[in-house]
C-alpha positions in Angstrom: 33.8 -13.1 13.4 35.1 -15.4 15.3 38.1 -18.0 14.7 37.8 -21.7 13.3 38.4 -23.7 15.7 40.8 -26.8 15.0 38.9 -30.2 14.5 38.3 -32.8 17.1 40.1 -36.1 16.1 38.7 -39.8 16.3 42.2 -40.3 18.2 40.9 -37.5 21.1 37.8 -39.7 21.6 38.1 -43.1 21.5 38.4 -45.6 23.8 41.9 -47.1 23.6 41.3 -50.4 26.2 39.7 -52.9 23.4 39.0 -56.3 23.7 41.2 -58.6 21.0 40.3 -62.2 21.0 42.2 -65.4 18.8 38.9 -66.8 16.2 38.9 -70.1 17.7 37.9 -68.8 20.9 34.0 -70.0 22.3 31.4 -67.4 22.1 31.3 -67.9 25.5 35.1 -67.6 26.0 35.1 -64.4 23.9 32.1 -63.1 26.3 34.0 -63.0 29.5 36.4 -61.5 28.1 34.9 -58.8 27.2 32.7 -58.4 30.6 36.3 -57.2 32.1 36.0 -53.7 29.9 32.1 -53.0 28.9 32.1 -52.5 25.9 29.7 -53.7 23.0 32.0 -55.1 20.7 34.7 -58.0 20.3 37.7 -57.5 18.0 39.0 -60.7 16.2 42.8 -60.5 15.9 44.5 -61.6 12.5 45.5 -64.7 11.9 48.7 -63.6 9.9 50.1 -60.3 8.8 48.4 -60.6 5.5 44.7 -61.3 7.2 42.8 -58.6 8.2 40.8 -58.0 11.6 36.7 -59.2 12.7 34.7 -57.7 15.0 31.9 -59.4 17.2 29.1 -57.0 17.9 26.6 -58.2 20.9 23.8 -58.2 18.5 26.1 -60.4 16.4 25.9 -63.2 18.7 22.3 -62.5 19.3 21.1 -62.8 16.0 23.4 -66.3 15.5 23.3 -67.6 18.7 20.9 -66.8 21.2 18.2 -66.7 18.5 19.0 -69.8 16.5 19.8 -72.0 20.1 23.0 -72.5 19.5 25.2 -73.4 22.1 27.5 -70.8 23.4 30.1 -73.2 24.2 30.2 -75.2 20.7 30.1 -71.7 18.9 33.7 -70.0 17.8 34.1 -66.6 17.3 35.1 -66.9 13.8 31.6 -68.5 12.7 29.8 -65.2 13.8 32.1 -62.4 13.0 32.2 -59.7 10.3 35.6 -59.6 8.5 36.8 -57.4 6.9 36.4 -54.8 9.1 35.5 -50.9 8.6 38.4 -49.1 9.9 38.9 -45.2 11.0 42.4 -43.6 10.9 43.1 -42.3 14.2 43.5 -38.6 12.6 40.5 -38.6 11.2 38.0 -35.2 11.8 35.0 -36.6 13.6 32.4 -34.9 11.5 33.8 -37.0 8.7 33.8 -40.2 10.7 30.0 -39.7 11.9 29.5 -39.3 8.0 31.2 -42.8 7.3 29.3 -44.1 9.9 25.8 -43.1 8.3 27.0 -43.9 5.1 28.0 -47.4 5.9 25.5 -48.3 8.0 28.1 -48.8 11.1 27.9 -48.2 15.1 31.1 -48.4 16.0 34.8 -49.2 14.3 38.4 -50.1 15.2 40.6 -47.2 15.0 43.9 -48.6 13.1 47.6 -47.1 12.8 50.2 -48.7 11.1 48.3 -51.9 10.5 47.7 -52.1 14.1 44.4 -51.4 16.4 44.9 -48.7 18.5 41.5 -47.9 19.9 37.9 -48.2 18.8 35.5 -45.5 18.1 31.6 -45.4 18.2 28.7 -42.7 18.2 28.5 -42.5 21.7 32.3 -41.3 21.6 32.1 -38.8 19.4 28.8 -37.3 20.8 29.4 -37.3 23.9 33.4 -36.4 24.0 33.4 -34.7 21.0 30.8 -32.0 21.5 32.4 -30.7 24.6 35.4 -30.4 22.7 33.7 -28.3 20.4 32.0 -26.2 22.1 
């Protein structure tokens, strides 16, 4: 019989570089930003300690800008984000993450301590870090 081994964490696998962009930014401003880390996905920070944090997926500004014309430059974050966000706690097991993330329909997720962002996880991470982990 062999031993159990101890679970792999959301806060072994994600990515802790994460793009964190004011609302009022330009889509466009917002994009180049995020071209300096590759990643998929724009965080929107609060606007005061009792707000609570966007996100700007790619396909966000897709569906409501690309697709509708819409200038790039005359666009603000804000108009196209998701808020309130689906969070993760950093301690979180990943098999229970994964769940959320089928039961909510998500791809990826801030990972917040303390009130604050301190990474972002998606499938990717937790297939592809958290399998070698486990095995």
């Amino acid at each position: 019989m062999s031993e159990r081994q101890p679970p792999v964490r959301v806060r072994d696998v994600m990515k802790t570089e994460v793009t964190i962009v004011d609302g009022m930014l330009t889509v466009r401003e917002a994009l180049e930003s995020l071209r300096d880390i590759h990643t998929k996905s724009i965080l929107v920070e609060k606007r005061h300690e009792d707000d609570e944090y966007g996100i700007v997926l790619l396909s966000d500004i897709a569906k409501h800008v690309l697709a509708r014309d819409r200038s790039p430059d005359r666009v603000n974050v804000y108009e196209v984000m998701s808020k309130p966000v689906v969070s993760v706690d950093p301690d979180m097991d990943i098999r229970y993450c994964a769940r959320m993330f089928e039961r909510f329909g998500l791809a990826r997720a801030p990972v917040i301590e303390n009130r604050k962002v301190v990474g972002l996880i998606s499938y990717t991470d937790m297939v592809l870090k958290g399998i070698d982990r486990e095995v």
